[in-house]
C-alpha positions as CSV (number, residue, x, y, z in Angstrom):
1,X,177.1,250.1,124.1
2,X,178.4,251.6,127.5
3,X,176.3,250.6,130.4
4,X,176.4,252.5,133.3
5,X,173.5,252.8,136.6
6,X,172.7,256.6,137.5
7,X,171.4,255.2,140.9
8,X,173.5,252.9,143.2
9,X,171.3,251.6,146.0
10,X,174.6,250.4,147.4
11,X,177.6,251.8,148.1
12,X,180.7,249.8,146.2
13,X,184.2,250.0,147.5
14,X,186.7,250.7,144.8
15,X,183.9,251.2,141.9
16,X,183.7,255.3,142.2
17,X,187.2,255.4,141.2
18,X,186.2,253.4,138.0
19,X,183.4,256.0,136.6
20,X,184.3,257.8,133.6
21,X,187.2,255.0,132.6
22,X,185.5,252.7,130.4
23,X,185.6,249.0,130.4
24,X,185.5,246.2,128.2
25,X,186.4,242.7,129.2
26,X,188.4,240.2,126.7
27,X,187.0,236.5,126.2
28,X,189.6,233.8,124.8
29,X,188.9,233.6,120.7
30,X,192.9,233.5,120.4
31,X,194.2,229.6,120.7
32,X,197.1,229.4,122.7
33,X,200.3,228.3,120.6
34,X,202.5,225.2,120.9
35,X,205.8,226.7,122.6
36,X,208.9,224.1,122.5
37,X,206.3,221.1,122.6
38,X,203.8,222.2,125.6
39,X,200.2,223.5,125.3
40,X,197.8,225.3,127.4
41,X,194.7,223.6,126.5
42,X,191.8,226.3,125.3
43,X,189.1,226.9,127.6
44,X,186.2,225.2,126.3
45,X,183.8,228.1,126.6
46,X,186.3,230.8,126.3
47,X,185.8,231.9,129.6
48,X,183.0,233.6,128.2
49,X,181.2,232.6,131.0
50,X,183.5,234.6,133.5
51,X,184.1,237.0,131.4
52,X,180.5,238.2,131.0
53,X,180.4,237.6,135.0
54,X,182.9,240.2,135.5
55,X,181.7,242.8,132.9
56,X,177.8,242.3,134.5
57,X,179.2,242.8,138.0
58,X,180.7,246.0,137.0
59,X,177.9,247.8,135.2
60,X,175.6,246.7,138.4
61,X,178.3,248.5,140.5
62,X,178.0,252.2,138.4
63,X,180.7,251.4,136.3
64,X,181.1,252.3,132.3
65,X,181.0,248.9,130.9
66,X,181.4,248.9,127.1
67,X,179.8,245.1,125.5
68,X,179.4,244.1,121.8
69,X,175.3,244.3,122.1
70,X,173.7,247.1,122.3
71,X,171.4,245.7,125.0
72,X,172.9,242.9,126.8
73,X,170.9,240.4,128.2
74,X,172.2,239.0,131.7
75,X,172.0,234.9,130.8
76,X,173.9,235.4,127.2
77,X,177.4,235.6,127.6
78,X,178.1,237.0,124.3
79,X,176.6,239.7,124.6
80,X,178.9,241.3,127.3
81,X,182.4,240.8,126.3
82,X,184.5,241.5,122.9
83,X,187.1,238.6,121.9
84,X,190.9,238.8,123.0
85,X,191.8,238.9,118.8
86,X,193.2,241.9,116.9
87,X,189.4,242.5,115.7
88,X,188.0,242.4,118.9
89,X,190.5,244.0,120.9
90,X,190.6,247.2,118.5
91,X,186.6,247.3,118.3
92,X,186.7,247.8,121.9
93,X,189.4,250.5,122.0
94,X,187.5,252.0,119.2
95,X,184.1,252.1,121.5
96,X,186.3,253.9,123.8
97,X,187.9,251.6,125.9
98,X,190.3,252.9,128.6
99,X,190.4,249.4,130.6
100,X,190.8,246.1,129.6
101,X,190.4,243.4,131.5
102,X,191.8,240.3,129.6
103,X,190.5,237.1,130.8
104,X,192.2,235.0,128.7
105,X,195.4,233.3,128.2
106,X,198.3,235.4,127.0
107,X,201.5,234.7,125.5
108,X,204.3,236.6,123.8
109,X,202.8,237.0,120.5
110,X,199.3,237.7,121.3
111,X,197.5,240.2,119.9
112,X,197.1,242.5,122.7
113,X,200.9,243.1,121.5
114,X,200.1,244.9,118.6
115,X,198.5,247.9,120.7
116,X,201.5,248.0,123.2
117,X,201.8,251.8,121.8
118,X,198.9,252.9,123.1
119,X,198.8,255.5,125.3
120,X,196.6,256.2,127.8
121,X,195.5,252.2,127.8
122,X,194.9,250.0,130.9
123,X,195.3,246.3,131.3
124,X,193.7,244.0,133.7
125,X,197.0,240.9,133.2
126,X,200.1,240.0,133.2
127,X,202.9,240.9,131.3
128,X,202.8,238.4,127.9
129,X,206.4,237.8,128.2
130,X,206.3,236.6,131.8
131,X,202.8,234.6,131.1
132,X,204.5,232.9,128.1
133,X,208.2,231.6,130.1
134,X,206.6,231.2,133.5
135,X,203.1,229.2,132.2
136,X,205.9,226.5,131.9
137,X,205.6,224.5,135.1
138,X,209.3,223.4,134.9
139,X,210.8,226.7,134.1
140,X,208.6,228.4,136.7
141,X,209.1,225.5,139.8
142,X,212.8,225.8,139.1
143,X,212.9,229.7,139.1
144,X,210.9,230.3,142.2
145,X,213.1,227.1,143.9
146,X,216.2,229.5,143.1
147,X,215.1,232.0,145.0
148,X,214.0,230.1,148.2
149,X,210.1,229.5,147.6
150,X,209.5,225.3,149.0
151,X,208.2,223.7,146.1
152,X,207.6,219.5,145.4
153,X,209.9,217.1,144.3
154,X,209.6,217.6,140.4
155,X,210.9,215.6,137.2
156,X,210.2,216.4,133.5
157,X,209.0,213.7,131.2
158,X,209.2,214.6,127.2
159,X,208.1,211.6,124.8
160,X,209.3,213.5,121.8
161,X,212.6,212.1,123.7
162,X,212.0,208.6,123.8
163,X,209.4,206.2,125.6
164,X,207.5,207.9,129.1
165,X,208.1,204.2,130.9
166,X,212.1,204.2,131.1
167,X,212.0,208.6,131.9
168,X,209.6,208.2,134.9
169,X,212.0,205.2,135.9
170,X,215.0,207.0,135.6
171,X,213.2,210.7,137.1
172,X,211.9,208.4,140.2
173,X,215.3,206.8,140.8
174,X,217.3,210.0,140.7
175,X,215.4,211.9,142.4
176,X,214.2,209.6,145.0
177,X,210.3,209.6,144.6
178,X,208.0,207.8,146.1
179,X,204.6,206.7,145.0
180,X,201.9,207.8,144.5
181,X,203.0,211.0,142.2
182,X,201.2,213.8,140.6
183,X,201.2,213.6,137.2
184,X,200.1,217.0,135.0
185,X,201.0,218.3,131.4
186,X,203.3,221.1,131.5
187,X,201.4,223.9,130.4
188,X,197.7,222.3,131.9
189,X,195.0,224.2,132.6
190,X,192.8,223.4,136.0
191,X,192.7,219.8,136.7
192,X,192.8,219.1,133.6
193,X,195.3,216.2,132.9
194,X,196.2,216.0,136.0
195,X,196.0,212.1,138.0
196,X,197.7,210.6,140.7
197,X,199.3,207.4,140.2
198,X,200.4,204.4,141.7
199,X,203.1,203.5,140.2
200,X,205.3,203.5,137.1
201,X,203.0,201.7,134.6
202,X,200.2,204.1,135.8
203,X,202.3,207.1,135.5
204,X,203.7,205.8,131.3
205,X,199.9,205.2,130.6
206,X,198.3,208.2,131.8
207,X,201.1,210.4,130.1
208,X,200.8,208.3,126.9
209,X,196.8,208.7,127.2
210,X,197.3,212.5,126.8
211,X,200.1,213.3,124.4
212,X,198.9,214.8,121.4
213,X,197.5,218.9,120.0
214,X,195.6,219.5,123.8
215,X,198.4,218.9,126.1
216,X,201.1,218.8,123.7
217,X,204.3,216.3,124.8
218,X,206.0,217.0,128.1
219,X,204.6,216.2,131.5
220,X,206.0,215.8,134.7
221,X,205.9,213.7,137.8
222,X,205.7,215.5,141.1
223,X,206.2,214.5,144.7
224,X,202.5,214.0,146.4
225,X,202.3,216.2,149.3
226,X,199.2,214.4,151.4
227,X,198.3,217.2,153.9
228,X,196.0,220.4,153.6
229,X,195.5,222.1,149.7
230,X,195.5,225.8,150.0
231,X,194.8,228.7,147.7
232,X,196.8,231.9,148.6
233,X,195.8,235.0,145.9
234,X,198.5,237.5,145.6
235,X,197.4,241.2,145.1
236,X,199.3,243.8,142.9
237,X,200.7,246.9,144.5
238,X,198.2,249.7,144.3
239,X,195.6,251.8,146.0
240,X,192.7,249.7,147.8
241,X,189.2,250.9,149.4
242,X,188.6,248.6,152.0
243,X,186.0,249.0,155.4
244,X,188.7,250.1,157.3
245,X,189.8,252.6,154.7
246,X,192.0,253.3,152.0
247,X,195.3,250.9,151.9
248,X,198.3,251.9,149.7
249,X,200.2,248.9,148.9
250,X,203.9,250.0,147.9
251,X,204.2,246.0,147.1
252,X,202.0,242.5,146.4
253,X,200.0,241.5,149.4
254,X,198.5,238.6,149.8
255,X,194.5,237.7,150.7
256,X,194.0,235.3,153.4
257,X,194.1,232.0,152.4
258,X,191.6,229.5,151.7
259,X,191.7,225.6,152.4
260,X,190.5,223.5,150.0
261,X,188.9,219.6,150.3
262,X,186.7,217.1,148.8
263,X,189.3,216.0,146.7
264,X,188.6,213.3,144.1
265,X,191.1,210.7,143.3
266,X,193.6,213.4,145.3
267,X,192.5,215.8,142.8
268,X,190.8,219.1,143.4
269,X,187.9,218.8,141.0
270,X,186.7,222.0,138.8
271,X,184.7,224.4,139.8
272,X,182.0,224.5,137.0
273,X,181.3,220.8,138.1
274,X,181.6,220.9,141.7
275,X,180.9,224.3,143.5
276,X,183.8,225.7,145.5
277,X,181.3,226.5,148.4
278,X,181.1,223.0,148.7
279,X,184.9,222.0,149.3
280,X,186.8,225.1,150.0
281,X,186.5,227.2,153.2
282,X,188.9,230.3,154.8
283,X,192.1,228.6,156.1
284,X,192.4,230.8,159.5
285,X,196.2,231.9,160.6
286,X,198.9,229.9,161.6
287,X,202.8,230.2,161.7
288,X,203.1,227.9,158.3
289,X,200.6,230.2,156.3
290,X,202.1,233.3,157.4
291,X,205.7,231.3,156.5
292,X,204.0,230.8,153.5
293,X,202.7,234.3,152.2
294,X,205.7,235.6,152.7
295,X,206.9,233.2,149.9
296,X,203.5,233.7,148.2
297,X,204.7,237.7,148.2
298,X,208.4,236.7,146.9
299,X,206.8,234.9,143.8
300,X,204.4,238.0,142.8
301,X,207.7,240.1,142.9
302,X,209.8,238.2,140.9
303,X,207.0,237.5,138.1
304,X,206.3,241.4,138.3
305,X,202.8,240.5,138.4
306,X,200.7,243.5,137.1
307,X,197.4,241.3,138.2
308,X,196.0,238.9,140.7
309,X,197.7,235.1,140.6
310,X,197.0,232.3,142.5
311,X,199.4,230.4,144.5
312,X,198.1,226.5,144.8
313,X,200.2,224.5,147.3
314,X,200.3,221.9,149.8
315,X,201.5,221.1,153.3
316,X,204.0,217.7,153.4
317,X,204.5,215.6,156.2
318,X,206.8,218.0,157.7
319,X,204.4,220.7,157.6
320,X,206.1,222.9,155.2
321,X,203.8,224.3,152.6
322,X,204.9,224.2,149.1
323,X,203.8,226.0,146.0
324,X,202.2,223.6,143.5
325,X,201.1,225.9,140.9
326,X,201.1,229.6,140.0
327,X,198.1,230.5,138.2
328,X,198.7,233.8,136.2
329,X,195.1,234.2,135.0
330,X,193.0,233.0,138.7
331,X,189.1,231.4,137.7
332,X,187.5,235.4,138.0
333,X,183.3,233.4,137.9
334,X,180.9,234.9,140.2
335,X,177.3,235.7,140.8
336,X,175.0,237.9,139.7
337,X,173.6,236.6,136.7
338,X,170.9,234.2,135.7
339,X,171.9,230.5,137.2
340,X,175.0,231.7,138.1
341,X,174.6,232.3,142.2
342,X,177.0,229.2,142.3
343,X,179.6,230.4,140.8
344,X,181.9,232.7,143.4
345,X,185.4,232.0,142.7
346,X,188.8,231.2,145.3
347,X,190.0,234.7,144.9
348,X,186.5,236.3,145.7
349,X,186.3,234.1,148.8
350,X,189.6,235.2,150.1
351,X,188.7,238.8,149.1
352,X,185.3,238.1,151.4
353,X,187.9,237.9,154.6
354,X,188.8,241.5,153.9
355,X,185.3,242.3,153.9
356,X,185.2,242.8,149.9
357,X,182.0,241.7,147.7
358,X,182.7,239.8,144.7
359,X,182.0,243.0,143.2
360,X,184.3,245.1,145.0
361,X,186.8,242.9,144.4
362,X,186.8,243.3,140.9
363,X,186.5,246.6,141.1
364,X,189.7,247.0,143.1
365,X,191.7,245.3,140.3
366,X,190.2,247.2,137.4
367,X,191.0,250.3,139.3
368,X,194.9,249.1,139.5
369,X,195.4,247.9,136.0
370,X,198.6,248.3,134.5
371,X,199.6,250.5,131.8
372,X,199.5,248.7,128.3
373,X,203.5,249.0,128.2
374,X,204.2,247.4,131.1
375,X,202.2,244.7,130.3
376,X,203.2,244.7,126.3
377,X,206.7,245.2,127.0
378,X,208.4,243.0,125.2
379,X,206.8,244.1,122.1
380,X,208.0,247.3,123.1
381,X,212.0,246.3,123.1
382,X,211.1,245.6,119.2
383,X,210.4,247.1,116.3
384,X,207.9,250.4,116.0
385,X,204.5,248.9,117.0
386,X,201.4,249.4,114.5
387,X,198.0,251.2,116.3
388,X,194.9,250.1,115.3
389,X,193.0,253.6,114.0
């Protein structure tokens, strides 16, 4: 069904240049693979929760938003979004899809490669190729180190290699860590797995305590940087309506940044459980954040990033903000259905400084969405690509 609102009481920034391009927004039905002994846990509801968010946000707004049902109800998430698999993604381009917005994880191999010959197709994501090497938390920290970006203390810890106890001792002794550490799986998800830790023992039993099909085998220790946790979101280049007028961004651009607290156990906690409205708050300007967006900019480039990503990172002792993660595929929740009023995400709140609505927001990255083959590329390089009919 394509939903779309003759009347807007409102006017939305970004939306009108949306009308007439239909919509359809991807959930996660695809499980992420294993790649050389790593694993990006599944989300547990498929991000079928934010996924019918977004595509609910955008039929308010005017636009063409293609669902599954033919009548979707606001407080049933299935209803409003097709699933990222071969099936799904080739029932929505056969409803007429000229947008979609994947809100799911994406590798290499995942289906949305098998339409990477489809012309006139848009893609709200990252390229599959980039998503699949740079998910890797060690390949990523030591690529963005290389090119100048501050990033913790880091050592890899892979029990398909022997015992976690003796690596962390070696890992801590070479490269002069201190305790407490971060400890997170290598292809994590959120907060999930991740725990700081007091010392050695901690570190082996907490890493031992999660190997296995979720998390897969590798983890790695990182310095603890005790200062402020910020959020920095990193826009694509494009064309943006914004209340003082139309920016053309030749280049990424960053949204202003957001400080984050209430940390639990020196963990951010998720934002299904505990609101971000209740621990996160606009960071203001200073000398280190500016330092830092320029860094946050230098990332976005060198991933080629077709979409929004979120740089997490923290201040040390010497007030130098480092990047902590790069999150390819930023938590897109917000309000505006049933029960869900809660639910604005980091990105949306940094998008509020510019003076964008959740809405608008995701308007303004549906209305820069990358061409299939830029995002599909490396599907591309091979062999002749099948089209579903």
């Amino acid at each position: 069904m394509t939903i779309s609102i003759d009347q807007i009481k409102t006017e939305v920034q970004n939306a009108p240049s949306l009308y007439g391009r239909p919509i359809a927004v991807l959930h996660q039905a695809v499980t992420p693979p294993s790649l050389n002994g790593a694993v990006k846990p599944s989300n547990p509801f498929g991000y079928r929760d934010s996924s019918a968010d977004i595509a609910n946000a955008l039929a308010q707004a005017g636009c063409d938003v293609l669902t599954p049902a033919l009548s979707p109800r606001p407080d049933v998430d299935a209803d409003w979004t097709y699933p990222d698999t071969f099936e799904g993604i080739a029932a929505a381009i056969s409803d007429g899809a000229e947008i979609l917005w994947a809100n799911t994880s994406l590798f290499d191999e995942h289906p949305m490669a098998e339409f990477a010959s489809q012309n006139g197709l848009y893609v709200v994501g990252q390229p599959l190729d980039i998503v699949e090497k740079f998910e890797d938390k060690d390949v990523c920290q030591a690529a963005i180190e290389a090119i100048g970006v501050p990033v913790p203390v880091q050592a890899l810890v892979n029990v398909e290699i022997g015992p976690a106890k003796g690596q962390i001792q070696k890992a801590v002794s070479q490269n002069g860590l201190t305790f407490p550490v971060i400890v997170k799986p290598v292809r994590g998800r959120g907060s999930a797995g991740v725990k700081v830790v007091d010392s050695v023992e901690a570190a082996a039993e907490h890493i031992e305590s999660h190997v296995g099909p979720k998390f897969g085998s590798k983890f790695l220790i990182e310095e603890y940087l005790a200062g402020r946790e910020l959020a920095v979101t990193v826009m694509p280049p494009g064309t943006y309506e914004t209340a003082d007028g139309v920016r053309n961004e030749a280049t990424h651009w960053t949204l202003p940044a957001i400080e984050r607290t209430g940390h639990h156990g020196g963990v951010m906690p998720f934002s299904g459980v505990v609101p971000i409205q209740s621990n996160s708050k606009p960071a203001g300007d200073d000398d280190q954040l500016r330092e830092f967006g320029k860094h946050a900019v230098k990332v976005a480039q060198f991933l080629n990033a077709t979409a929004p990503i979120r740089i997490d990172c923290r201040e040390g002792a010497d007030g130098v903000i480092k990047a902590i993660d790069i999150n390819m595929k930023p938590s897109m929740t917000g309000p505006g259905r049933p029960g869900r009023e809660q639910m604005i995400n980091l990105s949306a709140m940094s998008a509020g400084e510019i003076g964008w609505s959740y809405t608008e927001m995701l308007a303004a990255i549906a209305g820069n969405a990358a061409p299939i083959q830029e995002i599909a590329a490396s599907a591309l390089r091979g062999q002749a690509v099948p089209v579903a009919a």
